[in-house]
C-alpha positions as CSV (number, residue, x, y, z in Angstrom):
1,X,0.0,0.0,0.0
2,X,1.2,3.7,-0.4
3,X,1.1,7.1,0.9
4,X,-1.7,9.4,1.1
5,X,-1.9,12.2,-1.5
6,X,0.1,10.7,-4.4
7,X,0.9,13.6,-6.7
8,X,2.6,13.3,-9.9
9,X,3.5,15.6,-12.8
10,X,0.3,16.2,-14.6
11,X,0.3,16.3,-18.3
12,X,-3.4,15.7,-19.3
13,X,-3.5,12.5,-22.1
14,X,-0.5,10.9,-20.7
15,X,0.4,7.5,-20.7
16,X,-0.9,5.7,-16.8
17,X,1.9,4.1,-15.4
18,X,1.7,1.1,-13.2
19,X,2.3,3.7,-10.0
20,X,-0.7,5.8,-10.9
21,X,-2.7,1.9,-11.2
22,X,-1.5,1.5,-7.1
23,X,-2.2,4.8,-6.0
24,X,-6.0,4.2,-7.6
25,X,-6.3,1.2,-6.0
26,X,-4.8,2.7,-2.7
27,X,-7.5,6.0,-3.0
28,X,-4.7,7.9,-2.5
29,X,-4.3,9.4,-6.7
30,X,-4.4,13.0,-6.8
31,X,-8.2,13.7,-7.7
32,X,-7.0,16.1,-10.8
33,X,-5.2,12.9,-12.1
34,X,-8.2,10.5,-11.1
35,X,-10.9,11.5,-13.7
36,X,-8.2,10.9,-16.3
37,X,-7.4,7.0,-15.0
38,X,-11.1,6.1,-14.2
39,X,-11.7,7.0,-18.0
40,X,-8.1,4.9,-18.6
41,X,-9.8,2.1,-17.2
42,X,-13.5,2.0,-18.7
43,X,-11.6,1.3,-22.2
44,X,-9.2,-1.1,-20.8
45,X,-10.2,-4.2,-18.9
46,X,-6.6,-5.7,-18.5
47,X,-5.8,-2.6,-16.8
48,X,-8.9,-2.6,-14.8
49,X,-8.2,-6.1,-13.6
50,X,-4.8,-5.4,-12.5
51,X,-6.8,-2.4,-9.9
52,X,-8.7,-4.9,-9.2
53,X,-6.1,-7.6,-8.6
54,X,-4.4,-4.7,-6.1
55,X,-7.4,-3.8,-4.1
56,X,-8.1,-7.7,-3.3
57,X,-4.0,-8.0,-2.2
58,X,-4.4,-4.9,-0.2
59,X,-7.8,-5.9,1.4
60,X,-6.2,-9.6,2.0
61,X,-3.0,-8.3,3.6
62,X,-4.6,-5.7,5.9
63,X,-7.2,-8.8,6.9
64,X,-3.7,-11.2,7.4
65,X,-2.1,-8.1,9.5
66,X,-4.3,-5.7,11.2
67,X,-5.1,-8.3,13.9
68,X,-1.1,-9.2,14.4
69,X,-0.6,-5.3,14.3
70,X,-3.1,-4.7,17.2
71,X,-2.0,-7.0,19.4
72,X,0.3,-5.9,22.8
73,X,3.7,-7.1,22.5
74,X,6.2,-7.2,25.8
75,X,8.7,-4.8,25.5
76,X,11.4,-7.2,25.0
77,X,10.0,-8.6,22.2
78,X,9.0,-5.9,19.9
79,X,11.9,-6.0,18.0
80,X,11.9,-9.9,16.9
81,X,8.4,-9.2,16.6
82,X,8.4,-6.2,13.8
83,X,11.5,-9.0,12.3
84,X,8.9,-11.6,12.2
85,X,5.8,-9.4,10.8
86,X,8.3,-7.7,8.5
87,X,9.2,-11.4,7.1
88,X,6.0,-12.3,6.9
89,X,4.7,-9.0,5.1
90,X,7.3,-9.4,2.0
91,X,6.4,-12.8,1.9
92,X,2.8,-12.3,1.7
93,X,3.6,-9.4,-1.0
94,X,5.3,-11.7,-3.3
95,X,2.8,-14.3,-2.7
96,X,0.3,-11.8,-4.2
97,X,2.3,-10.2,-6.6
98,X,3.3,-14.0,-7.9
99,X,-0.4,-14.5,-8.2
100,X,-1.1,-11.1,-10.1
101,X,1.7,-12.1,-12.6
102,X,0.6,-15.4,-13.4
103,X,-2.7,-14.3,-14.0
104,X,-1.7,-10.8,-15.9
105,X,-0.5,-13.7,-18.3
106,X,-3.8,-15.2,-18.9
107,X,-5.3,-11.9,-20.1
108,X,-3.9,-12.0,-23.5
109,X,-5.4,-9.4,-26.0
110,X,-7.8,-10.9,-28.3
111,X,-9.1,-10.0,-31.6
112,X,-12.1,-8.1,-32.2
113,X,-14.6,-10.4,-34.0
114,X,-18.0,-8.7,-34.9
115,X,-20.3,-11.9,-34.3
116,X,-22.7,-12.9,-31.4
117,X,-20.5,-15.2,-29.5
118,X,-18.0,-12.4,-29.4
119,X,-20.6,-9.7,-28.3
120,X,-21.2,-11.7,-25.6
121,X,-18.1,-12.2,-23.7
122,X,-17.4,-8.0,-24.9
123,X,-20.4,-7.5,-22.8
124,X,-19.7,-9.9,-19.4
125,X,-16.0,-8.5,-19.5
126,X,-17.8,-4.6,-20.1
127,X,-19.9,-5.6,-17.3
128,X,-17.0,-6.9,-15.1
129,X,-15.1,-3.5,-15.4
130,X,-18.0,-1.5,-14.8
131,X,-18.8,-2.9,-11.0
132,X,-14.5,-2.8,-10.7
133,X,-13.8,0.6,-11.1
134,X,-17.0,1.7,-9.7
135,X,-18.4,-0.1,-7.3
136,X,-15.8,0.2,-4.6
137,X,-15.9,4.1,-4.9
138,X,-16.9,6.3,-2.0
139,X,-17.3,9.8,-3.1
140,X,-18.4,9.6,-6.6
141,X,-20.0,5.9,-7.7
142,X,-22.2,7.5,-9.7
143,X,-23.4,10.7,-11.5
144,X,-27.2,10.9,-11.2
145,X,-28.4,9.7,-7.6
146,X,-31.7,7.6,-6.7
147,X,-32.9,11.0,-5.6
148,X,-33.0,12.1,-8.9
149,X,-34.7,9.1,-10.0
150,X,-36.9,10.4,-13.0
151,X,-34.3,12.6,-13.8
152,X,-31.9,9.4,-14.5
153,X,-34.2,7.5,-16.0
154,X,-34.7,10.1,-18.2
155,X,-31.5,10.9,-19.1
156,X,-30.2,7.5,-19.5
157,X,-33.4,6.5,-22.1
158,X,-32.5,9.5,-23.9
159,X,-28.7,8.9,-24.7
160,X,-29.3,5.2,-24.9
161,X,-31.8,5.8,-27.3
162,X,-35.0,3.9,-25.6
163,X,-36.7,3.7,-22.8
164,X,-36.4,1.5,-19.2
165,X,-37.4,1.3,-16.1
166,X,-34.7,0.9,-13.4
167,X,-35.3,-2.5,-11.6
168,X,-36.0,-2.8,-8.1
169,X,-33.9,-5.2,-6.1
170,X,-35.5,-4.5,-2.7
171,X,-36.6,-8.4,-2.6
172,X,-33.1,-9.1,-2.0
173,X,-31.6,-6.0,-0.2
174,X,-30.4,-4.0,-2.4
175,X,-31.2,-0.1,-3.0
176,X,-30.8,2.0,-5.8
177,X,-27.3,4.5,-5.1
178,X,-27.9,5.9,-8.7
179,X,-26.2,5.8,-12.1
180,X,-24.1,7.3,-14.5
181,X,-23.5,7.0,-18.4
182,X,-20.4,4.8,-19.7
183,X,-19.0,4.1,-23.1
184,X,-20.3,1.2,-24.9
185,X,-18.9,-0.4,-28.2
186,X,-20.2,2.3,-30.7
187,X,-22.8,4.4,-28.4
188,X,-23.3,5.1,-25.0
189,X,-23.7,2.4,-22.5
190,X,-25.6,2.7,-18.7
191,X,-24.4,1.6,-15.5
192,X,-27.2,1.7,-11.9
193,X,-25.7,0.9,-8.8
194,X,-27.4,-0.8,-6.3
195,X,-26.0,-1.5,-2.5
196,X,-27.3,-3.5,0.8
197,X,-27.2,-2.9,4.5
198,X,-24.1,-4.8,4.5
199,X,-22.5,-2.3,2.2
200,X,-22.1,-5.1,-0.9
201,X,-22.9,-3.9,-4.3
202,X,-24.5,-4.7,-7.2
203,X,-23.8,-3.0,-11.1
204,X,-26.2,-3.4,-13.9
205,X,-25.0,-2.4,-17.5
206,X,-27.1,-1.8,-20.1
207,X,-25.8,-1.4,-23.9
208,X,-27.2,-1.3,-27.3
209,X,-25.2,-2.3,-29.9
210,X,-25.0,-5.5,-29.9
211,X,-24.7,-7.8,-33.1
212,X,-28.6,-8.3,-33.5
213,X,-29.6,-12.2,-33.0
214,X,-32.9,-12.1,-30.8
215,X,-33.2,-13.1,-27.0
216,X,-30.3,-14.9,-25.8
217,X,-30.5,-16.5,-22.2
218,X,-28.8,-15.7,-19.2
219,X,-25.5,-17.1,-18.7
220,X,-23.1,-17.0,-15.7
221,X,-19.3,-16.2,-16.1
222,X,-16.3,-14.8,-13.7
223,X,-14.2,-12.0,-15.2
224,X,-11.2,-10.4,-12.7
225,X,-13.1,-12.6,-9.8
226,X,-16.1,-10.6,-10.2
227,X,-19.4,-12.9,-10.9
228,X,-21.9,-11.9,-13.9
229,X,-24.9,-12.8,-15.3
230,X,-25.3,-11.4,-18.8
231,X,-27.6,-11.9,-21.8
232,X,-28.8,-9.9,-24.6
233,X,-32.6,-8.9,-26.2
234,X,-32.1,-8.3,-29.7
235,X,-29.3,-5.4,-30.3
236,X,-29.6,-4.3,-26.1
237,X,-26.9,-6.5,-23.9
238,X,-27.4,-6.8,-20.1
239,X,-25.0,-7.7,-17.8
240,X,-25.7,-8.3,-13.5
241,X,-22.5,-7.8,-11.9
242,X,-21.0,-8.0,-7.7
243,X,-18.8,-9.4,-5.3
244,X,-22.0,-11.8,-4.1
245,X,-23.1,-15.3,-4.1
246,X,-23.8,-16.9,-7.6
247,X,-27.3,-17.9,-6.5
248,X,-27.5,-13.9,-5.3
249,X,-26.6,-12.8,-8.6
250,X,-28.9,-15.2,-10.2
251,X,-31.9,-14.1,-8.4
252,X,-31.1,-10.6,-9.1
253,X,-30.2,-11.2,-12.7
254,X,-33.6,-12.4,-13.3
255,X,-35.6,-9.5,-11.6
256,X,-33.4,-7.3,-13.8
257,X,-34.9,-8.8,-17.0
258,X,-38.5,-9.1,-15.9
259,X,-38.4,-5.3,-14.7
260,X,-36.2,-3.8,-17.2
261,X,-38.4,-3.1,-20.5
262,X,-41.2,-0.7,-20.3
C-alpha cells in the first residue's frame, strides 16, 4: 500500500503508469489525475483487472495483519516481533504479486470479431469492469443519484436511445445508489448501482449495440473474480455484476430482466 496524496507531474492524455494503477487502487491518486485513469480504465479491462487484482492484495494483507498489528507485545520482544511481521509481510507481498503475474498472463489481448458469441463475452468483460472501477468508490460511484430518479431515467433512455425502467432489487436487499452514463462499443452504455445494508454492491449495464440475434438466455461467467450474469434482447446487452453469491446474482439477474423493458 502507499502514501496518502500521491501527486505526480500532470500532463493531461499521458500514458498511466503502473504507480498511478497502485495509487488508484490505494484511494490515494491526486483527484486532478483521477478523472483521467477512471476513463483509462472504462476502455481497458486488462488494466482494470490489474486495480482490481491490487485492491483484493491490499484488502487480503490488511485482513492477514491488522489483527497481528493490534496485538500488545512485551517490550522485549517488539523487536523480533516487527523482524517476524516484517518477514512475513514481504512474503505475503510476493505471494500476491506472484499470483497477479501469473494471472496478468492469462489476459492476452484478443481480436475483435463482430459476431454474437463475441458480443457476448465483450459484454460480461464490459460488465465486469463497470462494478471494478465503480463499485468500490466512495465519493463519486455515480453521477445521477436515486434522488434524482426520474431525472436518471430520463436521461439515461435518452442517450441510450429507448426507454427502461430501473429494476427494483429490494426483494433481495439492495437499493438504488444511482447511475451514470459509460461508453459502450459504438454508443453510449448505462451503468445503476445498487447497495445492501451490508454495504455489498450490485452493477447493472445496459448497452445497445450488440450484433442483433434475438433473446439470448442468461448465462453466468467470472471475469477479474467478479461474478456476472449477462444476456442480450435483440441489439440491447445486459449484464448483472457484484462481489456476491452466484445464487445472489442469479436471483437478481432475473428481476433485472423481468423489470427492465417498459
Amino acid at each position: 500500500m502507499h502514501g496518502s496524496g500521491h501527486e505526480s507531474g500532470h500532463e493531461p492524455g499521458r500514458p498511466v503508469t503502473r504507480e498511478e494503477l497502485h495509487a488508484y487502487a490505494d484511494g490515494t491518486l491526486a483527484a486532478r489525475r483521477r478523472a483521467e485513469v477512471t476513463a483509462y480504465l472504462e476502455s481497458d479491462p486488462q488494466a482494470a483487472a490489474r486495480v482490481a487484482a491490487y485492491r483484493r492484495q491490499n484488502a487480503a494483507l490488511q485482513e492477514a495483519f491488522d489483527p497481528v498489528l493490534d496485538e500488545p507485545v512485551p517490550a522485549r520482544l517488539l523487536q523480533a516481533g516487527r523482524d517476524r511481521r516484517a518477514a512475513r509481510w514481504r512474503a505475503a507481498v510476493a505471494a500476491c504479486i506472484g499470483l497477479i503475474v501469473g494471472a496478468a498472463a492469462g489476459w492476452g489481448l484478443h481480436d475483435t470479431v463482430v459476431d454474437r458469441a463475441a458480443g457476448l463475452e465483450e459484454l460480461a468483460s464490459r460488465t465486469a469492469v463497470a462494478y471494478t472501477v465503480y463499485a468500490p468508490e466512495v465519493r463519486h460511484p455515480v453521477e445521477v443519484s436515486a434522488a434524482e430518479e426520474p431525472h436518471l431515467t430520463a436521461w439515461l433512455s435518452k442517450r441510450m436511445g429507448f426507454s427502461f425502467r430501473v429494476p427494483r432489487l429490494g426483494d433481495l436487499g439492495f437499493r438504488l445508489i444511482g447511475g451514470r452514463l459509460m461508453t459502450g462499443g459504438t454508443q453510449p452504455a448505462a451503468l445503476l448501482l445498487y447497495e445492501d445494508d451490508r454495504g455489498r454492491r450490485l452493477a447493472v449495464y445496459i448497452r445497445r449495440d450488440m450484433p442483433t440475434g434475438g433473446r439470448s438466455e442468461l448465462r453466468y461467467t467470472r471475469h477479474f473474480g467478479i461474478g456476472v450474469m449477462y444476456w442480450t434482447d435483440g441489439d440491447r446487452g445486459i449484464g448483472v455484476s457484484g462481489d456476491v453469491e452466484k445464487d445472489e446474482l442469479v436471483a437478481a439477474a432475473h428481476l433485472v430482466q423481468a423489470q427492465f423493458m417498459s
